[in-house]
PLY file of the C-alpha trace (Angstrom):
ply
format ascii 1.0
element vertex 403
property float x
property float y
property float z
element edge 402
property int vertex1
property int vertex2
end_header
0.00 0.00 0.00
1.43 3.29 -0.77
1.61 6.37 1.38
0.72 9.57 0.87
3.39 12.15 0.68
3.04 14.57 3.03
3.22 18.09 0.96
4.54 20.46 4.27
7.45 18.11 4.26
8.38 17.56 0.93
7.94 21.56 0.17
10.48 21.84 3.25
12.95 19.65 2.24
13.46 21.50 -1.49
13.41 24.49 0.34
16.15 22.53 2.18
17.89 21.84 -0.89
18.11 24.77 -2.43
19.19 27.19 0.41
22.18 24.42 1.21
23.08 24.68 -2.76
22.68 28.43 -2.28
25.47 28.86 0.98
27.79 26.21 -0.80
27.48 27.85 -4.38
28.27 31.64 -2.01
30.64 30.34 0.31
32.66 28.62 -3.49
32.54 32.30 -4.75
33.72 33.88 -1.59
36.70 31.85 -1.25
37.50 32.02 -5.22
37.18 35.97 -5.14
40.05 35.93 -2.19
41.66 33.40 -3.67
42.50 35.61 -7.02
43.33 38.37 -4.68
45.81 36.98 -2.70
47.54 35.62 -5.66
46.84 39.04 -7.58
48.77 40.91 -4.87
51.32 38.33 -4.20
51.73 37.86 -7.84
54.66 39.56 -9.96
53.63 41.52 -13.38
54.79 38.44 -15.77
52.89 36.41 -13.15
49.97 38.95 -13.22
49.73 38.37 -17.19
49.42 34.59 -16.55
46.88 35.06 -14.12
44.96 37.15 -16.84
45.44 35.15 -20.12
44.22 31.88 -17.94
41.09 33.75 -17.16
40.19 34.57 -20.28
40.75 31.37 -22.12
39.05 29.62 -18.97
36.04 32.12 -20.08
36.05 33.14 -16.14
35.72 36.65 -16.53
33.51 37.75 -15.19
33.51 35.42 -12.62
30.12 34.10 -12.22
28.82 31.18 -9.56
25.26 30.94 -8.64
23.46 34.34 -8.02
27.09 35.82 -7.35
29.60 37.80 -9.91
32.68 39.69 -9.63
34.18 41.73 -12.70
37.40 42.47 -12.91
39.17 44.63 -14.93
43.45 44.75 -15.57
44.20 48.64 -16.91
45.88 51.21 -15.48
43.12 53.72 -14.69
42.21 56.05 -11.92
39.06 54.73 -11.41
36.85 51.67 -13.02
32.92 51.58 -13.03
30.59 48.67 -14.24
27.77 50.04 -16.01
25.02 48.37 -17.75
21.19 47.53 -17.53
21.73 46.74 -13.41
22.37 50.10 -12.97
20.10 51.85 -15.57
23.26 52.84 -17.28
24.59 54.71 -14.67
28.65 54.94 -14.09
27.69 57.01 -10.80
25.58 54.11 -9.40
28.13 53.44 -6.00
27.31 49.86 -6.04
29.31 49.17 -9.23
32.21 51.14 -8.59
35.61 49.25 -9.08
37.48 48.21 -6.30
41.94 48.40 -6.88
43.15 45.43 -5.52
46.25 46.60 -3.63
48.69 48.51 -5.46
47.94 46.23 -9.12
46.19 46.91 -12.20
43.55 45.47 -11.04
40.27 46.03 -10.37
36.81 44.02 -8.98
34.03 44.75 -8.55
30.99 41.86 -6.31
27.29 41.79 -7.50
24.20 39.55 -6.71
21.50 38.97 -9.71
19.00 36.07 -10.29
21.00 32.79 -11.09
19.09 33.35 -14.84
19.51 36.80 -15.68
21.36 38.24 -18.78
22.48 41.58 -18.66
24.18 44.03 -20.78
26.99 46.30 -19.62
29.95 48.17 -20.01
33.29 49.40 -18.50
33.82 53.04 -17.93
37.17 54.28 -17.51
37.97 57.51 -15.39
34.47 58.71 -15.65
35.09 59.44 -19.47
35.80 56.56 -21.57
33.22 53.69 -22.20
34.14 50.31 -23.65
33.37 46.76 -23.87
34.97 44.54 -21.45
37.73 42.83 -23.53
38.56 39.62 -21.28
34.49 39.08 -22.13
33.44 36.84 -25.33
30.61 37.37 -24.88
28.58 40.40 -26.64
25.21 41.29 -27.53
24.68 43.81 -30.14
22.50 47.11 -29.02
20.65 49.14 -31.47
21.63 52.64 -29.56
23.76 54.97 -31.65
23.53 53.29 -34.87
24.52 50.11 -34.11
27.35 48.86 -31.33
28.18 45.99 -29.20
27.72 45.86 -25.27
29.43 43.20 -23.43
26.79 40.89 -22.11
26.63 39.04 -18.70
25.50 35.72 -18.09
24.65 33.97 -15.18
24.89 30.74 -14.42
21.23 29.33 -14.92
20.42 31.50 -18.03
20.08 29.57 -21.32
20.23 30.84 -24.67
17.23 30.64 -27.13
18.01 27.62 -29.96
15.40 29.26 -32.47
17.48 32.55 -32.20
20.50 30.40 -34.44
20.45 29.46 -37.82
19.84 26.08 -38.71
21.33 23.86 -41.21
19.39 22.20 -43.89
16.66 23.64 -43.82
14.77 25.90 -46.75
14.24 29.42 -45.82
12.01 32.40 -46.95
13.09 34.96 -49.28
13.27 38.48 -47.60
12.85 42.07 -50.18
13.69 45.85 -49.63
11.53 48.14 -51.28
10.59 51.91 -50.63
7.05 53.69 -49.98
5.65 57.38 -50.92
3.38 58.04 -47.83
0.95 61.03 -48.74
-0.05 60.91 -45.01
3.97 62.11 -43.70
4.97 63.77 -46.88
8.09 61.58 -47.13
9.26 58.19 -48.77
10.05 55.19 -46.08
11.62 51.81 -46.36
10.40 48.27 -45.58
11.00 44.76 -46.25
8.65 41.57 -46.78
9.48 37.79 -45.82
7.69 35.71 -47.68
8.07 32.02 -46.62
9.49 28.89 -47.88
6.23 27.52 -50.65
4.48 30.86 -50.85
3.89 30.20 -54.43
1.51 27.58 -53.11
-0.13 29.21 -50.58
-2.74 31.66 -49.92
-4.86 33.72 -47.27
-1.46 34.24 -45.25
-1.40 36.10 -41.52
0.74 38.98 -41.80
2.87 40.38 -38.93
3.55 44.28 -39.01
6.95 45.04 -37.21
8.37 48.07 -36.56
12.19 48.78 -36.32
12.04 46.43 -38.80
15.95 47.09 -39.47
16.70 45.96 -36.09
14.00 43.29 -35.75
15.26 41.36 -38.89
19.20 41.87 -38.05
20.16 38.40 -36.91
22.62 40.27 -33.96
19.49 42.02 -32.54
15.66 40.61 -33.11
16.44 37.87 -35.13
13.09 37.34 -36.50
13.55 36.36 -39.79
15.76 33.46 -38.41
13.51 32.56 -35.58
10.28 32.62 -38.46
12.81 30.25 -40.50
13.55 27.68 -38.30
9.59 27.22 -36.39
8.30 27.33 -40.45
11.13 24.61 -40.98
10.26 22.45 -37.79
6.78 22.63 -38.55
5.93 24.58 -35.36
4.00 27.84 -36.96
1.42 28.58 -39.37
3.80 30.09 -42.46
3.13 34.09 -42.66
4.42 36.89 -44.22
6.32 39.72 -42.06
6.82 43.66 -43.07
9.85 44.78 -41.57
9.11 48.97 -41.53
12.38 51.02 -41.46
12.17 54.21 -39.44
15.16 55.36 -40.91
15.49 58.06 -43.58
16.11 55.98 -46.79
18.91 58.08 -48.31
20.13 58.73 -45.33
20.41 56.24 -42.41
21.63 58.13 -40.21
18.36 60.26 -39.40
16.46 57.87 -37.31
12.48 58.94 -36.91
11.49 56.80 -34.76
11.10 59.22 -31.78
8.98 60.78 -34.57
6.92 58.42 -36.02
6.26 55.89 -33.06
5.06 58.46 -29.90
1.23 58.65 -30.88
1.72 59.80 -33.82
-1.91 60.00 -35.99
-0.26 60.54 -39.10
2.31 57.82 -38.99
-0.88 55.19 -37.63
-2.52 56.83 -41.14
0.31 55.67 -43.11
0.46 51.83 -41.71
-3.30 51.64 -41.65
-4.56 53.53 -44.81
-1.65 53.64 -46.99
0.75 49.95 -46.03
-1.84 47.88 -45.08
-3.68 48.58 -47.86
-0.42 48.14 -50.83
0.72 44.38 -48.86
-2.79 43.56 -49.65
-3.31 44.43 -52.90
0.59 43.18 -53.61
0.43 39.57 -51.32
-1.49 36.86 -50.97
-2.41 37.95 -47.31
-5.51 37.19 -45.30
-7.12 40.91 -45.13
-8.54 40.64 -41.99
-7.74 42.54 -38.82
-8.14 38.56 -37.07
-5.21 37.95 -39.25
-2.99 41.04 -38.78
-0.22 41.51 -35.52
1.59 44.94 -35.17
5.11 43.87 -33.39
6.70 46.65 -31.06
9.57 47.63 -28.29
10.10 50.53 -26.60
8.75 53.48 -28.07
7.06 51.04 -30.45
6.04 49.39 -27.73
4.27 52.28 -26.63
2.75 53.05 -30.11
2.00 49.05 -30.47
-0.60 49.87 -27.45
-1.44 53.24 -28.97
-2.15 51.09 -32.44
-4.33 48.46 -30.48
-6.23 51.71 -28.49
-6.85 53.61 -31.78
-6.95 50.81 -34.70
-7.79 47.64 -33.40
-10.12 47.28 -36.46
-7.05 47.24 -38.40
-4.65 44.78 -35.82
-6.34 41.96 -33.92
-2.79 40.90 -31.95
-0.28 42.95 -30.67
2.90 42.35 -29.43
4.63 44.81 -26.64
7.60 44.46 -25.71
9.27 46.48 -22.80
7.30 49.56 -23.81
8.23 53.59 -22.92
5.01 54.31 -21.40
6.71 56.66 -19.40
6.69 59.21 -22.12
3.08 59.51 -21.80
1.10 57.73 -18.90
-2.08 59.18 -20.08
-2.12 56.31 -22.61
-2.51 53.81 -19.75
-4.93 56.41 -18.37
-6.70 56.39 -22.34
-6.60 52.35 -22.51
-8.44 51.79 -18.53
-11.39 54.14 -19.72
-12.03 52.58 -23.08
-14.50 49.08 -22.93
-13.11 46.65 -24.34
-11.46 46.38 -27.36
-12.18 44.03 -30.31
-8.15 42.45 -29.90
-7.56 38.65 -30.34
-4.70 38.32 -28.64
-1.59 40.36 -27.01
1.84 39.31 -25.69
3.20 41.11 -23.11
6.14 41.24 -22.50
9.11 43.59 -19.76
12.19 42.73 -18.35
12.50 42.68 -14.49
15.58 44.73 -14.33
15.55 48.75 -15.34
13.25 48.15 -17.54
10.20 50.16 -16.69
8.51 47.24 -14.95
6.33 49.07 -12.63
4.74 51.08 -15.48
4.81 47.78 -17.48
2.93 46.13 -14.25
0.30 48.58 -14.09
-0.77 47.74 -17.98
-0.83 44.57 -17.32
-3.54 44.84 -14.35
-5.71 46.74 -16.74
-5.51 44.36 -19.69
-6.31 41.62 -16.57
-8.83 44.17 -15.23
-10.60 44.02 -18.90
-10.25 40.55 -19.36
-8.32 40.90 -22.40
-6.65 37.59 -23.75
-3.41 37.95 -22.72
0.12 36.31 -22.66
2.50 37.82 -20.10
5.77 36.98 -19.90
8.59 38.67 -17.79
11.86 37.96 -17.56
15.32 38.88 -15.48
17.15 40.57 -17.75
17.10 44.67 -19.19
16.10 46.74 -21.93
17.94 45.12 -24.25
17.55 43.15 -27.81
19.13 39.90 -25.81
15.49 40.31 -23.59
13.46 40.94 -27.33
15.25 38.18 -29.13
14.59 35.45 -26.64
11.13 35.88 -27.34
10.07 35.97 -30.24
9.46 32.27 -30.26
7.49 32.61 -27.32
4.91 35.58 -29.58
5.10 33.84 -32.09
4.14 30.17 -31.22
1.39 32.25 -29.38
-0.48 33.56 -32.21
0.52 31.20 -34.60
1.78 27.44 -32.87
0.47 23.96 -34.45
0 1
1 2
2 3
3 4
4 5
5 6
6 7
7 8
8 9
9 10
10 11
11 12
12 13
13 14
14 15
15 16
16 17
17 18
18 19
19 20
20 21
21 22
22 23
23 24
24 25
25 26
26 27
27 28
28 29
29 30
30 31
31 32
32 33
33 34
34 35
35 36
36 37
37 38
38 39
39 40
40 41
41 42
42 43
43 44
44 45
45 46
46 47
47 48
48 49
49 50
50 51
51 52
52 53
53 54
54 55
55 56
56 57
57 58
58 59
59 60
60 61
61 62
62 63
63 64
64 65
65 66
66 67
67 68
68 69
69 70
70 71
71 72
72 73
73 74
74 75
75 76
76 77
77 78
78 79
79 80
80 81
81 82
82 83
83 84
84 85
85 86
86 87
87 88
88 89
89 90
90 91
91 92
92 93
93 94
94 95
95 96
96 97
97 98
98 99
99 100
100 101
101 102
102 103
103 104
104 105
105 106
106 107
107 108
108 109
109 110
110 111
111 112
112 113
113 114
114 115
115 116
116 117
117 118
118 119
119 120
120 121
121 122
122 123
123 124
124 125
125 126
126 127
127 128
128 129
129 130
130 131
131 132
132 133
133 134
134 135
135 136
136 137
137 138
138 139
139 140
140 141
141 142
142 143
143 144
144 145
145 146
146 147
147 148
148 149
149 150
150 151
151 152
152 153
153 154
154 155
155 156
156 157
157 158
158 159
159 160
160 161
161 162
162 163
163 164
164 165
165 166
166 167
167 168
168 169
169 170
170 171
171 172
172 173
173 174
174 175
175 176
176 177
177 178
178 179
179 180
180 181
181 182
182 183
183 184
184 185
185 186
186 187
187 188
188 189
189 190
190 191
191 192
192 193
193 194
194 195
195 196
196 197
197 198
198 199
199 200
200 201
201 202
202 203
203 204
204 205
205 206
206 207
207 208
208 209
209 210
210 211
211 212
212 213
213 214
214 215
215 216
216 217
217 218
218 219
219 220
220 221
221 222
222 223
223 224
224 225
225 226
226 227
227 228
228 229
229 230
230 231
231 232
232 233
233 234
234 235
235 236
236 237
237 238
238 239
239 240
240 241
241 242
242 243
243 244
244 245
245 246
246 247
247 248
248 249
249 250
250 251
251 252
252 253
253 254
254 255
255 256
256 257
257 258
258 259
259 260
260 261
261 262
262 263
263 264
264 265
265 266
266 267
267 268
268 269
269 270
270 271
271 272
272 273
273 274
274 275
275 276
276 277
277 278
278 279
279 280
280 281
281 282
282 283
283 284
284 285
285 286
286 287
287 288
288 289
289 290
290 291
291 292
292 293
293 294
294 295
295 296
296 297
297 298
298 299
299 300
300 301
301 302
302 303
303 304
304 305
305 306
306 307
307 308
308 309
309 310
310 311
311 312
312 313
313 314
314 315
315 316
316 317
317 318
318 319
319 320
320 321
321 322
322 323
323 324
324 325
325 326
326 327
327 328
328 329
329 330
330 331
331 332
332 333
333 334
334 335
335 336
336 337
337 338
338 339
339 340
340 341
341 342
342 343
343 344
344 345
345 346
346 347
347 348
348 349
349 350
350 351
351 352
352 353
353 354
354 355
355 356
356 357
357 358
358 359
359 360
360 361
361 362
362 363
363 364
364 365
365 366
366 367
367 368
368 369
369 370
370 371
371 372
372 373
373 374
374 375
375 376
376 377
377 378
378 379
379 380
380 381
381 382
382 383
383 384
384 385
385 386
386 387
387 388
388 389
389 390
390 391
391 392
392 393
393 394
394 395
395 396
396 397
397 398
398 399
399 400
400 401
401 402
């Protein structure tokens, strides 16, 4: 006969389990992090270098064990700051200032974040001078400025997204750049269409609307056009077509409008809904329904995404937000709690846990619960960064369009 397991127990001894694996996995980085410092002052400079190069083909640096990291940094410098998405991109923030280990080139600096976060930062140099940290491999590309790397933390029980790499042998959609007169803004844009693997064949295709489209299809940033690749290949997703809209001046990339076009702005919702909508209709073999349409945004397209879904859900019947700027205007949250319920499908909702306006992000996602929307909400430990947006776009997209 067998016996019940009682719950209070059992929920005790994990509890157990994981606050023992917790002390031994602190009381390991404690006595590694003293370890390198006694041998970093005892050290000589050839033995110094040794030290160094060992680290950095061990992939140590930073070191990270359990919820625990320490960066280091070997420069001559007068003073060393970690900043990144932990500190809201703050070199002033005391709690990652660099500490000199004795009279060396060395400096360290100890942190705590959830064992599966992945964070971007960099290393700032006498207040002044900001750069990636070089014993690091690994980087994540950020949109900011054009287009740069940041060095990118990981700890130790964050996992990277297999849809987010290319696969071999597999057939994959064809992807087009063309250019738009809009008679709403007075000015010609730029966009690209995926069209899937067999489109010749098919018909009455979902289309997915996404804006920074330049940064959304780059495979170092959003990666969607790999992601939609490889779930179309495994069999995982309805096919569909995706417009990629460009925000950037077309003969010159340079000017970004994107603070522009994506802050409530009536004229630029015109242009997608009156002018776009209707040319990828008339041009594809696209299901013309608002059931079958998704408008895709972050940031300040996040915020638009959820001015697009306020003001033209007859036009989008899924929306995607990701990490959105609602603190530009709150009135839009304000706007969204007072209107009855929209006729929206579905939305994915998604913010990162970590400087990434979370509490604002919170509060919309009581009022979508509030309204009984049908929702997805996802949030995860990372910051406002394309390694959070990437890592999701399987999640969306098996949402709105999984087997």
């Amino acid at each position: 006969m067998k016996k019940k397991v009682n719950m209070k127990y059992l929920v005790a001894f994990v509890c157990y389990l994981v606050l023992n694996f917790s002390c031994l996995a602190q009381q390991e980085f404690s006595q590694t992090v003293q370890n390198w410092q006694q041998l970093i002052v005892n050290g000589s400079p050839i033995e110094w270098e040794n030290f160094w190069q060992e680290r950095i083909k061990a992939k140590e640096i930073p070191l990270v064990i359990g919820d625990s990291v320490a960066f280091f940094y070997k420069g001559e410098a007068q003073s060393v700051a970690w900043a990144g998405d932990f500190s809201g991109w703050n070199p002033e923030d005391k709690r990652y200032q660099g500490v000199r280990i004795g009279s060396t080139p060395f400096w360290f600096c100890k942190a705590k974040f959830p064992v599966n976060a992945r964070l971007d930062y960099k290393i700032v140099i006498d207040n002044k001078d900001w750069g990636i940290d070089a014993a690091n491999p690994y980087q994540q590309w950020s949109g900011a400025g054009g287009g740069q790397p940041n060095s990118e933390l990981r700890m130790s029980g964050w996992q990277a997204e297999k849809w987010t790499f290319p696969q071999e042998n597999i057939l994959k959609g064809t992807m087009t750049t063309y250019q738009f007169e809009s008679k709403n803004l007075y000015y010609r844009l730029k966009y690209s269409v995926y069209l899937p693997v067999g489109y010749e064949k098919l018909s009455k295709l979902p289309v997915i609307y996404v804006t920074d489209g330049h940064e959304y299809s780059d495979a170092r940033m959003g990666a969607v056009v790999t992601v939609l690749d490889n779930l179309i290949a495994a069999n995982k997703i309805k096919p569909v077509i995706a417009v990629f809209i460009d925000p950037r001046q077309p003969d010159k990339l340079e000017n970004n409008r994107r603070a522009d076009e994506f802050l409530g702005n009536e004229k630029y919702k015109d242009f997608v809904t009156q002018e776009l909508i209707a040319h990828i209709d008339k041009t594809y073999k696209t299901q013309a329904t608002a059931e079958a349409r998704v408008i895709v945004g972050t940031s300040f397209w996040g915020f638009c995404a959820t001015y697009f879904a306020l003001n033209a859900p007859n036009y989008f019947g899924n929306v995607v937000i990701n990490s959105p700027a609602y603190w530009y205007d709150t009135d839009l949250l304000t706007k969204f709690l007072a209107t009855p319920k929209l006729p929206i499908k579905k939305i994915f909702f998604s913010n990162g846990t970590i400087s990434d306006g979370e509490k604002l992000s919170r509060l919309m996602q009581a009022i979508l619960k509030e309204k009984k929307y049908n929702c997805r909400i996802v949030e995860v430990n990372e910051g406002h960064s394309w390694g959070n947006w990437r890592a999701l776009v399987d999640d969306w997209l098996l949402y709105l369009f999984g087997k």
